[in-house]
C-alpha positions as CSV (number, residue, x, y, z in Angstrom):
1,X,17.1,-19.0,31.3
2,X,20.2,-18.1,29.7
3,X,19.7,-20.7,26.7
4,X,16.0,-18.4,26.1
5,X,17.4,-15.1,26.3
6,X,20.5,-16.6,24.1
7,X,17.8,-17.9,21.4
8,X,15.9,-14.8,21.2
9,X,19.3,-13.0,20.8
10,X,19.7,-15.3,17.6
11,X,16.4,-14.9,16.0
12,X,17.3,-11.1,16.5
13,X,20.0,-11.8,14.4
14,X,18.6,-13.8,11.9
15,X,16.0,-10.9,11.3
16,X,18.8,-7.9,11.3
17,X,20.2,-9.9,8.5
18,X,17.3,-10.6,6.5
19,X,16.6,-6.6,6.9
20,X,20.0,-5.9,5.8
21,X,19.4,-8.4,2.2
22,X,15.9,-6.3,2.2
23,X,18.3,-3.0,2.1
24,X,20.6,-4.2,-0.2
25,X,18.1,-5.8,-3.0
26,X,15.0,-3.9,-2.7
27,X,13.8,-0.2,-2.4
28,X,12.8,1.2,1.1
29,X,9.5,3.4,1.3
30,X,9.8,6.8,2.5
31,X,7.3,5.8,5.5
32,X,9.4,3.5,6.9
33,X,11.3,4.8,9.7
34,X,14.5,3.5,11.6
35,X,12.8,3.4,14.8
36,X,9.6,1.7,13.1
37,X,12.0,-1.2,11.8
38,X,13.3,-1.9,14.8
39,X,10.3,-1.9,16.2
40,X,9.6,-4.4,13.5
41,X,12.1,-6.7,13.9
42,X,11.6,-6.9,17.4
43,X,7.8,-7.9,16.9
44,X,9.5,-10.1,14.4
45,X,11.6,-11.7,16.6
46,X,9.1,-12.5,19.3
47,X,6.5,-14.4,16.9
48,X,9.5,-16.5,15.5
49,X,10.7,-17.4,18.6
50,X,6.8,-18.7,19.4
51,X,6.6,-20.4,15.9
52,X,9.9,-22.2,16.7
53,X,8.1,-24.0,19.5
54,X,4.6,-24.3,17.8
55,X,6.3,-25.8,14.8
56,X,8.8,-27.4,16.2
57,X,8.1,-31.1,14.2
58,X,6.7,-29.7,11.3
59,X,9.7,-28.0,9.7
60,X,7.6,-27.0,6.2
61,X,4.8,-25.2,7.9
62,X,7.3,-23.5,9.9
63,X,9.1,-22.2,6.6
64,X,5.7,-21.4,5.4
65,X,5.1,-19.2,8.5
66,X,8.0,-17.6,8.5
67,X,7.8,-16.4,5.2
68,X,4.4,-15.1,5.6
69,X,5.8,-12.8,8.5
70,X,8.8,-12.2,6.6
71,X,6.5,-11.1,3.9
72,X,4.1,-8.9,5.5
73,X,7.3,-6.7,6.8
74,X,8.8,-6.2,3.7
75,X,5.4,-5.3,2.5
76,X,5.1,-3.0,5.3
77,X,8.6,-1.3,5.0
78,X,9.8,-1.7,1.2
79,X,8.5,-1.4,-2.4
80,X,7.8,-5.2,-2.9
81,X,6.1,-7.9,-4.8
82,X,5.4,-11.6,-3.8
83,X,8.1,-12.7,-6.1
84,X,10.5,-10.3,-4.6
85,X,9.9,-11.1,-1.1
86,X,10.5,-14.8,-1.9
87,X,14.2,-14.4,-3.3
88,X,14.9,-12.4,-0.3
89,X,13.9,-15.1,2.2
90,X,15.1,-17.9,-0.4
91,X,18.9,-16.0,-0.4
92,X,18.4,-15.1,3.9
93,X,17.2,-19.1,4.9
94,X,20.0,-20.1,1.6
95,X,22.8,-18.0,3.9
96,X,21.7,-19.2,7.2
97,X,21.5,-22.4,6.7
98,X,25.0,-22.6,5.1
99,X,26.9,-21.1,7.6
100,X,24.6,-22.9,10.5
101,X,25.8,-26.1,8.8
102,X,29.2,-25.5,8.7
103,X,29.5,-24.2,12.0
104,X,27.6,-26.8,13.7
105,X,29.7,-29.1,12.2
106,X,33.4,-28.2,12.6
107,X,32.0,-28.0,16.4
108,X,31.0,-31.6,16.0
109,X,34.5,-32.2,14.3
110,X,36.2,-30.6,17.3
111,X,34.3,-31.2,20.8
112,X,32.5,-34.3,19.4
113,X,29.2,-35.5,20.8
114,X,30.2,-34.2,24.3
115,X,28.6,-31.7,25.9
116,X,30.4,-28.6,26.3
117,X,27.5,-25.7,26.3
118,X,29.7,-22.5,26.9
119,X,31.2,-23.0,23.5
120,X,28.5,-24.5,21.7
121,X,26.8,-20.9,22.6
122,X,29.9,-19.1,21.8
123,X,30.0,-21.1,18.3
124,X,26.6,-19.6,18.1
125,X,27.5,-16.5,18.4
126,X,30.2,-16.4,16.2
127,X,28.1,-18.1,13.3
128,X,25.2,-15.6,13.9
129,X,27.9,-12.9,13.7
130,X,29.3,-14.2,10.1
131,X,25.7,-14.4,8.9
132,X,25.6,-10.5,10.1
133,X,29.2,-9.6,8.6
134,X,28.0,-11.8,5.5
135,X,24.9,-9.7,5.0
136,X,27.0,-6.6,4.8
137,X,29.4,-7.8,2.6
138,X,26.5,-8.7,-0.1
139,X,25.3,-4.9,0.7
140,X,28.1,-3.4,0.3
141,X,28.9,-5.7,-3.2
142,X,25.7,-5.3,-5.0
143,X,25.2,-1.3,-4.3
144,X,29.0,-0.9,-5.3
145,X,27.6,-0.9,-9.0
146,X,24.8,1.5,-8.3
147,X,21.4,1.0,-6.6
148,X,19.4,-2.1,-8.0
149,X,16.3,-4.2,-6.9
150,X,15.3,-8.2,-7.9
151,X,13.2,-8.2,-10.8
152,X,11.6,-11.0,-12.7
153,X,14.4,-12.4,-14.5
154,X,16.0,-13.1,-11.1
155,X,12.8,-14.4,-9.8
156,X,12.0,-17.0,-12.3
157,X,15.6,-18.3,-11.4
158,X,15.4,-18.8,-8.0
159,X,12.8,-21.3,-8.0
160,X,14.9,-24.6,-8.6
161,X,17.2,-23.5,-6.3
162,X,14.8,-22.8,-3.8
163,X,13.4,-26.5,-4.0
164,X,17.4,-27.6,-3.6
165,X,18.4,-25.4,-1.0
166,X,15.6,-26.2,1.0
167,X,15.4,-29.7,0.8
168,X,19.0,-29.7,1.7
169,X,19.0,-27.2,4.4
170,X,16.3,-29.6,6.0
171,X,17.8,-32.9,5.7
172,X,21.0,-31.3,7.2
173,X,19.5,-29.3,10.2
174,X,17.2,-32.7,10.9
175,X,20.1,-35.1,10.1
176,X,22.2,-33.5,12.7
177,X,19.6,-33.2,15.7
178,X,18.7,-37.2,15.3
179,X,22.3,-38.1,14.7
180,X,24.8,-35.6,16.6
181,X,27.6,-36.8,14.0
182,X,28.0,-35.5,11.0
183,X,30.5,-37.9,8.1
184,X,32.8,-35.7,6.1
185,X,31.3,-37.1,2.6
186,X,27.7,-35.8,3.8
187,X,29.7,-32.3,5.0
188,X,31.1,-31.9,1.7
189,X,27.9,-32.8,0.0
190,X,25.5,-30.8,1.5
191,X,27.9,-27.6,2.2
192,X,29.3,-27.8,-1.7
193,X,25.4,-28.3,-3.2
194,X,24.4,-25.2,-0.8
195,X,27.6,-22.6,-1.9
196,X,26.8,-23.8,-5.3
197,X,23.0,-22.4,-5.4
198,X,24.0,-19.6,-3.4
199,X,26.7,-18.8,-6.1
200,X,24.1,-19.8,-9.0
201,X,21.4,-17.2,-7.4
202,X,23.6,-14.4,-6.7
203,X,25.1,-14.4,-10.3
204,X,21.9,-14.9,-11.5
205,X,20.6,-11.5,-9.4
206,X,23.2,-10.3,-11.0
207,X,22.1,-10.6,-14.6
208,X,19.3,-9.2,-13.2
209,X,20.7,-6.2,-12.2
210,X,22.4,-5.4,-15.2
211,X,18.8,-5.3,-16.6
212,X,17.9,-3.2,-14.7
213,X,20.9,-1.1,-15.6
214,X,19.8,-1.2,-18.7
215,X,16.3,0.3,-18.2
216,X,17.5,3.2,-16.2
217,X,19.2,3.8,-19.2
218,X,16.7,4.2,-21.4
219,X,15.0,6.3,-18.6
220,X,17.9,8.6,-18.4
221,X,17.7,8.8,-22.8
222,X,13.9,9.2,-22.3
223,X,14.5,12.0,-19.5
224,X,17.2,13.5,-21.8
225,X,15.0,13.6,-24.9
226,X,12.1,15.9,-22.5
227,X,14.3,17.8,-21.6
228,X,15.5,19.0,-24.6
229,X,12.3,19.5,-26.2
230,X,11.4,21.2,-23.0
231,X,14.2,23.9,-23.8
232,X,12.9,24.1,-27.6
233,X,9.5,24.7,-26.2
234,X,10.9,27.8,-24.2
235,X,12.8,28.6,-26.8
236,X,10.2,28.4,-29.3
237,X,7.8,30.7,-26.9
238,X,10.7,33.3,-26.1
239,X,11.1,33.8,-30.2
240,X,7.1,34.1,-30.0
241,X,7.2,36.3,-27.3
242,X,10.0,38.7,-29.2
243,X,8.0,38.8,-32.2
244,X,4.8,39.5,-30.1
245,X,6.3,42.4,-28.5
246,X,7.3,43.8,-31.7
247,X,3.5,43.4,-33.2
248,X,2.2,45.0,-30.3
249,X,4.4,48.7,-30.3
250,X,3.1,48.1,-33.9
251,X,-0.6,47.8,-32.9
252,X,-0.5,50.4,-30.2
253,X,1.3,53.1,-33.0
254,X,-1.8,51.5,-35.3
255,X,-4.2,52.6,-32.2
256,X,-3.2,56.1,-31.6
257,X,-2.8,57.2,-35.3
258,X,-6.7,55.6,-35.6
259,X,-7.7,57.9,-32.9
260,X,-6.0,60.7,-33.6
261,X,-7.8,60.5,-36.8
262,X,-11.1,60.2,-35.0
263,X,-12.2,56.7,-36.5
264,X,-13.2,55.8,-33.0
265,X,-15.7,52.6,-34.5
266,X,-12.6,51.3,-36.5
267,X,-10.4,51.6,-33.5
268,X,-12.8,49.7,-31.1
269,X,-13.2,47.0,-34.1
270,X,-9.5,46.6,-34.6
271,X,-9.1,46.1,-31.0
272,X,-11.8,43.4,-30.4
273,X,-10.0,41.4,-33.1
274,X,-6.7,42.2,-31.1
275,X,-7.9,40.8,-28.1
276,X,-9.6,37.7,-29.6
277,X,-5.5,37.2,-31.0
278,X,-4.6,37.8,-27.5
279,X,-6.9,35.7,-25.8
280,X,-6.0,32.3,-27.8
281,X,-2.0,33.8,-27.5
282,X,-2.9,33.2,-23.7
283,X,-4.2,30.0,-23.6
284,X,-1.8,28.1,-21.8
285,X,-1.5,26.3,-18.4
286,X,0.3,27.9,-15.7
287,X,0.3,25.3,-12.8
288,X,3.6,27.5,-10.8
289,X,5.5,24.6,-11.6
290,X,8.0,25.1,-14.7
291,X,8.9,21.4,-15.6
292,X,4.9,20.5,-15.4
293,X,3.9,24.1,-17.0
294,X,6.7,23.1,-19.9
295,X,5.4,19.6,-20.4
296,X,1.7,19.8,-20.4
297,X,1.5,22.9,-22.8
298,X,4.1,20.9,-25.1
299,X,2.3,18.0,-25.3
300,X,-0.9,20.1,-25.8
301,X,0.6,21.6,-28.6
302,X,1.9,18.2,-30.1
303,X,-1.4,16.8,-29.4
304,X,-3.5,19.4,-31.7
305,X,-1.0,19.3,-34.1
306,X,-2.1,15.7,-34.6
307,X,-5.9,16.3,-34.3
308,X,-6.4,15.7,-30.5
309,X,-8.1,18.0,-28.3
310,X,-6.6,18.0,-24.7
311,X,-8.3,19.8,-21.8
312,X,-6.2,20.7,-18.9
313,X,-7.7,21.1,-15.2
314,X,-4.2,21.9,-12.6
315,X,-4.3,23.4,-9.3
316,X,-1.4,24.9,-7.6
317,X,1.4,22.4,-8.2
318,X,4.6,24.3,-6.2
319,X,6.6,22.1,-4.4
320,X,5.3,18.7,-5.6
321,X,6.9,15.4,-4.1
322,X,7.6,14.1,-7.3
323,X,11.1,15.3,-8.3
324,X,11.8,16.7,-12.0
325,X,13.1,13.9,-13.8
326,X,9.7,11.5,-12.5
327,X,7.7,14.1,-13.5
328,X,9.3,14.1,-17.1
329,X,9.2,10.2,-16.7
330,X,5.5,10.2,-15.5
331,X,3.9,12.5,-17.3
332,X,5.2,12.1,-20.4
333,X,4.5,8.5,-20.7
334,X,1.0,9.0,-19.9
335,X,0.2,11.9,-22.1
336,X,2.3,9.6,-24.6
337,X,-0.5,6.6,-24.4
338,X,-3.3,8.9,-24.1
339,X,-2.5,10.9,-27.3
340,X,-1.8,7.5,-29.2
341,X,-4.4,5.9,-28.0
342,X,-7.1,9.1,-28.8
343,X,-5.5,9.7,-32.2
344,X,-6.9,6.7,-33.5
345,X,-10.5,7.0,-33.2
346,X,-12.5,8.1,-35.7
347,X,-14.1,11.0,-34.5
348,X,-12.5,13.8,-32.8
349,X,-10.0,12.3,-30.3
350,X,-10.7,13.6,-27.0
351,X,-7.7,13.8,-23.6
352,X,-8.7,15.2,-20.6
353,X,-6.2,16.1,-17.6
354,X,-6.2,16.8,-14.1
355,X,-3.6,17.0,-11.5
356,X,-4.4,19.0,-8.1
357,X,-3.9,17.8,-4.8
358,X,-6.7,16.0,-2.8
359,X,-6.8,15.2,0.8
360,X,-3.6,14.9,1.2
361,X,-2.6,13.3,-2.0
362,X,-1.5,14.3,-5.4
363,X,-4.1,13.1,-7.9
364,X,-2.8,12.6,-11.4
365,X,-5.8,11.6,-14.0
366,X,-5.4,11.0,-17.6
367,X,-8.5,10.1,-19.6
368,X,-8.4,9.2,-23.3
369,X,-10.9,8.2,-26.0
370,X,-10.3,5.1,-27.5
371,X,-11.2,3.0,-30.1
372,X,-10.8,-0.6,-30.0
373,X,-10.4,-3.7,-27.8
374,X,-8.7,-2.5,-24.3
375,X,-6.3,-4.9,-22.7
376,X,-6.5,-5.2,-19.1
377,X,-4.9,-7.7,-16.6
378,X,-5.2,-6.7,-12.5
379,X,-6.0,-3.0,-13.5
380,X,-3.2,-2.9,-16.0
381,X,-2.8,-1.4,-19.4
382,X,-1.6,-4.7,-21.7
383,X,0.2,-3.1,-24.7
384,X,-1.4,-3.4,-28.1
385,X,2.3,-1.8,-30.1
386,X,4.5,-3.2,-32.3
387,X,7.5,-2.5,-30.0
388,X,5.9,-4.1,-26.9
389,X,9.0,-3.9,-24.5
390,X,9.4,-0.1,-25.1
391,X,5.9,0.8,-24.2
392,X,5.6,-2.0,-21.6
393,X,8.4,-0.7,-19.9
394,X,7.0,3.0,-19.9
395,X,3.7,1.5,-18.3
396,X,6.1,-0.2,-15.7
397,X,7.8,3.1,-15.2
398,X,4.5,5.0,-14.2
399,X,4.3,2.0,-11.9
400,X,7.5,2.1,-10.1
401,X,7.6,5.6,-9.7
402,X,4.2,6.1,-8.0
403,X,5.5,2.6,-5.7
404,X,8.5,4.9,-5.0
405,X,6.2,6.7,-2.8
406,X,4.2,4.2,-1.7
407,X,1.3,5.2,-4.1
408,X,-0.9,3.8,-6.8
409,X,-1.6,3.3,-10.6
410,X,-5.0,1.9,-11.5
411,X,-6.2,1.9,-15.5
412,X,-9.6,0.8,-16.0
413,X,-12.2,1.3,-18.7
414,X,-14.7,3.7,-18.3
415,X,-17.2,3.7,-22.0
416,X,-15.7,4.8,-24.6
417,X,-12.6,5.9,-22.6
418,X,-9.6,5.0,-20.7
419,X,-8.7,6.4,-17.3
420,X,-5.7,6.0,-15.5
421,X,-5.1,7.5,-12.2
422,X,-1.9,8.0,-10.1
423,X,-2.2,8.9,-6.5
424,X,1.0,9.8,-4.6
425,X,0.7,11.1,-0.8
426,X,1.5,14.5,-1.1
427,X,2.6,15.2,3.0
């Protein structure tokens, strides 16, 4: 009885230090709550604890098991991709089965093959506890420099040592339950090749990190650069609205010295042209939302200075989830690409733009003519520029703010146009 509970207590362990590596290298979703987690975990714990039974001689379908479990909860509780969730359990089953090793066999170096079960559950303990006080120790390292997730250049890395780790985490773990004894050259081996691919993955997540680094750089230059043609744009419409002012205590003296001549049919003339002036002075979006009011009719402006037509549709956007620098991020990229792309046919190019709130959800839509051969791959824009990791990343951008959220980005072809929709849960 007190071996179960004991083993259950372990697995419980084993998962609270996989959720901590989830913490530390990937990005939570906002729907995830503590108490859901735990809850998580727990269920967690229970199915492992059956699959170590189940599986109990078949140690590869086991891994492949687990990982599918350990898969569908990151899934469930952090922005993830399969690639992702693989070099979290590749450095969780990497950690665990080091320090299981070398605590299962300085117990063998000590007590032997005798059977002394009070401390082989207290070594237990103490080696599930390292693996705990391990986990935090790689949390608290890698969001010392700032917050970071895996990427792709961390992934493609962790494969090889995958294949190694594994294979000698296996031969170990089953080299130790048909033996009992353990030689001090196999020890060496198995403990040294381990430590080395963990230290091999971890500096390569590293390099990884700094690349990321790098692109929330070019985020923060991007942000930067809206902004401060935001501030011209205001500035720009505050000289207008000076001027404006000034034409209009004109006007109105024009008005009254017309009347008080009595050339009423002038008068009325002059003021239908005054109102046609006014009426296209008015034409911008108002959406009660500055940053998107600032961005939309800037981009409009840029847009028909360039030959594109752009028609707006906006609700009420006040108090939008997004904050101001992913709106800047997001809606400039796509407004970007859509003006591009519509620039380039050869009749009038054509961008049409909606953003309300549906249902619970904010809808962003961006359709654009387009003239040429589209690239698609799993409802993906493929980029046809020169400078292919600029614009890629700026696709990848829309893409990891809307996962941010736990919301979408589909592109697909639709005629002669291209749509691409972002919807965000707007609770």
């Amino acid at each position: 009885m007190i071996a179960y509970i004991l083993t259950h207590l372990w697995v419980f362990m084993e998962m609270l230090f996989l959720d901590i590596l989830a913490d530390a290298f990937l990005i939570k979703k906002k729907s995830g709550s503590r108490s859901k987690r735990v809850f998580g975990l727990l269920f967690l714990t229970m199915v492992m604890s059956v699959s170590v039974t189940l599986f109990e001689d078949i140690v590869a379908l086991k891994l492949f098991f687990d990982f599918l479990l350990v898969y569908a909860y990151l899934l469930y509780f952090y922005q993830t991709t399969l690639g992702e969730a693989l070099s979290v359990y590749v450095i969780n089953y990497s950690v665990i089965i080091c320090i299981d090793f070398i605590g299962v066999s300085g117990y063998y170096y000590i007590f032997g093959t005798s059977e002394n079960m009070p401390m082989f559950y207290l070594m237990c303990l103490m080696v599930k506890s390292t693996e705990l006080g391990s986990g935090f120790l790689i949390r608290w390292f890698w969001k010392k420099g700032g917050n970071a997730a895996i990427r792709s250049e961390g992934i493609r890395a962790l494969f090889p040592s995958f294949v190694i780790i594994a294979g000698a985490g296996i031969f170990a773990s089953q080299f130790l339950m048909r033996t009992q004894t353990v030689p001090v050259e196999v020890t060496v081996l198995m403990a040294g090749m381990i430590g080395l691919n963990i230290f091999l993955v971890f500096n390569m997540l590293l390099a990884a990190r700094v690349e990321l680094e790098k692109n929330s750089l070019k985020d923060a230059a991007r942000q930067t650069k809206m902004e401060l043609l935001i501030y011209q744009n205001k500035q720009e419409l505050y000289t207008k609205q000076g001027k404006r002012l000034h034409e209009y205590k004109n006007q109105l003296l024009t008005i009254s010295d017309m009347l008080e001549q009595g050339l009423v049919s002038q008068t009325l003339q002059y003021t239908q042209g005054l109102t046609g002036e006014i009426v296209k002075a008015l034409e911008r979006i108002y959406t009660n939302h500055p940053v998107v009011d600032a961005i939309l009719n800037m981009k409009r402006q840029e847009a028909l200075n360039r030959g594109v037509n752009v028609n707006l549709m906006c609700g009420d956007l006040r108090d939008m989830i997004l904050k101001e620098d992913e709106i800047i991020i997001l809606l400039g990229n796509l407004l970007d690409n859509a003006i591009e792309a519509a620039e380039k046919c050869e009749s009038e190019g054509m961008v049409l733009v909606r953003i309300v709130r549906e249902k619970r959800q904010l809808v962003i839509t961006v359709k654009n003519s387009y003239a040429g051969q589209l690239h698609l791959e799993d409802s993906r824009l493929m980029t046809s520029k020169l400078d292919e990791e600029n614009h890629g990343y700026g696709l990848a951008a829309i893409q990891d703010i809307a996962g941010r959220y736990d919301g979408t980005f589909v592109v697909k072809a639709e005629g002669d146009y291209v749509k691409a929709t972002v919807l965000i849960p707007d609770m």
